[in-house]
C-alpha positions as a Markdown table, in Angstrom:
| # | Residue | x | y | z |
|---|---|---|---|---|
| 1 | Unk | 0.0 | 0.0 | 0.0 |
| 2 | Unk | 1.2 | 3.9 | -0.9 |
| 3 | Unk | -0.1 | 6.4 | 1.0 |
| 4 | Unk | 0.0 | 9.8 | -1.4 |
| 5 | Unk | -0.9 | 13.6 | 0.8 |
| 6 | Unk | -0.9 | 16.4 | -1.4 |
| 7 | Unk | -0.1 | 20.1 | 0.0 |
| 8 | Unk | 0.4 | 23.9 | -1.2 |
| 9 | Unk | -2.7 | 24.2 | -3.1 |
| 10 | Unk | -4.7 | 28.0 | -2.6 |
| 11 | Unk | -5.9 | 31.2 | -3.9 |
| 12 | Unk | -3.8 | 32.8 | -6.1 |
| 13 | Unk | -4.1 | 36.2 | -8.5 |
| 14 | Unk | -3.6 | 35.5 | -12.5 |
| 15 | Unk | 0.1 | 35.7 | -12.8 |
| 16 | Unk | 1.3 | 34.4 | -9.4 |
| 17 | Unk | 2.9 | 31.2 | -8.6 |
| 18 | Unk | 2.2 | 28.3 | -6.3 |
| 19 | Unk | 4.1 | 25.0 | -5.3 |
| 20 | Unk | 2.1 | 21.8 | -4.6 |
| 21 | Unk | 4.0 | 19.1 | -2.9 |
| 22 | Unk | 3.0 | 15.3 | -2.7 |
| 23 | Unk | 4.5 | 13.1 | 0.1 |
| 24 | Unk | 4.3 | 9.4 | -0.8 |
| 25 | Unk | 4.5 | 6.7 | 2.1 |
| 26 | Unk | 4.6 | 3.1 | 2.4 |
| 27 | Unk | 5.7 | 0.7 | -0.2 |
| 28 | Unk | 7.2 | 3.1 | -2.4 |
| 29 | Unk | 9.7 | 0.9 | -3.5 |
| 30 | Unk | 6.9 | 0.1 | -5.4 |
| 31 | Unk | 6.3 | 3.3 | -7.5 |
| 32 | Unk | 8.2 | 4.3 | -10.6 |
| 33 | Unk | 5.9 | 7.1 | -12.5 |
| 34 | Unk | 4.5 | 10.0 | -10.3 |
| 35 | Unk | 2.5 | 12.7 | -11.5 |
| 36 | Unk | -0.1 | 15.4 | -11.4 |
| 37 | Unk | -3.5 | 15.5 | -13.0 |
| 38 | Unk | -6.3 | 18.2 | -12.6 |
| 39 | Unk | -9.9 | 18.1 | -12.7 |
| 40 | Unk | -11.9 | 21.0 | -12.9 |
| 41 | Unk | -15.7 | 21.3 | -12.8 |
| 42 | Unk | -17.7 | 19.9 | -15.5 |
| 43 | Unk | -14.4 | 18.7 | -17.3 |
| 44 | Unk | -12.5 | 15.7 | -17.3 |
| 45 | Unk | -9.6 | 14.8 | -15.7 |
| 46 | Unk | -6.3 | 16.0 | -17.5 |
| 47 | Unk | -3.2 | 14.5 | -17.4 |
| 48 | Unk | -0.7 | 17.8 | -16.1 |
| 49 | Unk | 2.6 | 16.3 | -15.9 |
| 50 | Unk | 4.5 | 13.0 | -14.7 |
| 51 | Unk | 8.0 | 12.4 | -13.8 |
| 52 | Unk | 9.9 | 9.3 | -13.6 |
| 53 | Unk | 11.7 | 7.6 | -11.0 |
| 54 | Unk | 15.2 | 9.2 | -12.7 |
| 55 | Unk | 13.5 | 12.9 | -13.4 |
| 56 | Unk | 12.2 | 12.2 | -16.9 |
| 57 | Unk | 9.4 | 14.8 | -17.1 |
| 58 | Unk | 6.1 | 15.2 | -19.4 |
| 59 | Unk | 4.2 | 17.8 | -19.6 |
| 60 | Unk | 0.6 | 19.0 | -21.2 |
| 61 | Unk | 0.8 | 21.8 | -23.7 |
| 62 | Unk | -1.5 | 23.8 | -21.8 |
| 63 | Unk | 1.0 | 23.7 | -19.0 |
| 64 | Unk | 4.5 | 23.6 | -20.5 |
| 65 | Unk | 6.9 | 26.6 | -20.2 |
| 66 | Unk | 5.0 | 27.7 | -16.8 |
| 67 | Unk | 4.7 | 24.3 | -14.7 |
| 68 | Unk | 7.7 | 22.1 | -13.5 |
| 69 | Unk | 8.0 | 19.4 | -11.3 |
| 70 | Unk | 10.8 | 17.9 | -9.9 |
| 71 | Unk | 11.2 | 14.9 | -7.6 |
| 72 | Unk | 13.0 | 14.0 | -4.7 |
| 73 | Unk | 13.6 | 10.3 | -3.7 |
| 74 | Unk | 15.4 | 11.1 | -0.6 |
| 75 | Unk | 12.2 | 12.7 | 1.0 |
| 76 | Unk | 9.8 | 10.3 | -1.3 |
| 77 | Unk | 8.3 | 13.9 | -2.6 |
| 78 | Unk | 7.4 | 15.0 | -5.9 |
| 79 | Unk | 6.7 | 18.6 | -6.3 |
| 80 | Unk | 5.0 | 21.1 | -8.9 |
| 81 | Unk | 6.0 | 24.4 | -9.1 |
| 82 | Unk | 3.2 | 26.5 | -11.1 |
| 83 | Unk | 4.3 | 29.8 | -12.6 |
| 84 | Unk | 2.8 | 32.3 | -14.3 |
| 85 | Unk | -1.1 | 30.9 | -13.3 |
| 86 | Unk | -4.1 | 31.3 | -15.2 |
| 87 | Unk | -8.1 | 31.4 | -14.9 |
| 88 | Unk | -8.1 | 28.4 | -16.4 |
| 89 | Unk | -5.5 | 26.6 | -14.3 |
| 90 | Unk | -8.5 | 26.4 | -11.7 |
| 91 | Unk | -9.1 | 22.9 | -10.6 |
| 92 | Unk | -8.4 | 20.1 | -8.1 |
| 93 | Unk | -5.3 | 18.7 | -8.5 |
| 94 | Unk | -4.6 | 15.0 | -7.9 |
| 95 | Unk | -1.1 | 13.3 | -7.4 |
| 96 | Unk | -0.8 | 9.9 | -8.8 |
| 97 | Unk | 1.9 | 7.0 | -8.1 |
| 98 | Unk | 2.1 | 4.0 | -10.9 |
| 99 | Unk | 3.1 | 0.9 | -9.5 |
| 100 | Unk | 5.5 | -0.7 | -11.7 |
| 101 | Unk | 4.6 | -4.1 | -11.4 |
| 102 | Unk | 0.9 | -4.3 | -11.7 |
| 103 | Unk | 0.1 | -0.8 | -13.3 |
| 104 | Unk | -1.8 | 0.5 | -10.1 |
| 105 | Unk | -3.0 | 4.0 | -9.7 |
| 106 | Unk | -2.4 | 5.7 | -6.2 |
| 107 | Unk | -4.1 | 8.6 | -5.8 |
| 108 | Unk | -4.0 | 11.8 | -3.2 |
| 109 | Unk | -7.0 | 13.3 | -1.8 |
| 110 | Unk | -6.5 | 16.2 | -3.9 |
| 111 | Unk | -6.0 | 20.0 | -3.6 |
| 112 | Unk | -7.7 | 22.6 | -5.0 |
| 113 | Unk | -6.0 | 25.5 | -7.0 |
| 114 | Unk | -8.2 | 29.0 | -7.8 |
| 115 | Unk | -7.1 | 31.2 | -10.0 |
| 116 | Unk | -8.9 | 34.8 | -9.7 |
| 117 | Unk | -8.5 | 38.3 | -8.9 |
């Protein structure tokens, strides 16, 4: 079992920055892709950005050139810093942990992110 807790979410002007962390506990030997996704209302849930167990990152377009995330495997943490936020950047974000060997989604409880002056 993997135990994700997402923090840093907030309210947040058009423009500003924010920095979510997720803190992953348990067997997390286990996990090789972690990630973000966001869900706003009435929408789907997107895919933001994932990063592998040696820093590979993807990104959506909607995001790229304003979101990194980095991960730290020392403190079991992955982060994403969010620059330059927008209206639309409004959601709940989610931070997920693939186990390797049976393709298992761990999810956070989520954080919620507004955007608005």
């Amino acid at each position: 079992q993997v135990q994700l807790v997402e923090s840093g979410g907030g309210l947040v002007q058009p423009g500003g920055s924010l920095r979510l962390s997720c803190a992953a506990s348990g067997s997390i030997f286990s996990i090789s892709v972690m990630g973000w996704y966001r869900q706003a209302p009435g929408k789907q849930r997107e895919l933001v950005a994932r990063i592998t167990s040696v820093g590979r990152t993807t990104y959506a377009d909607s995001v790229k050139g304003r979101f990194t995330s980095a991960r730290d495997n020392a403190k079991n943490t992955v982060y994403l810093q969010m620059n330059s936020l927008k209206p639309e950047d409004t959601a709940v974000y989610y931070c997920y942990g693939l186990e390797a060997s049976t393709n298992y989604l761990y999810w956070g409880q989520g954080t919620q992110v507004t955007v608005s002056s």
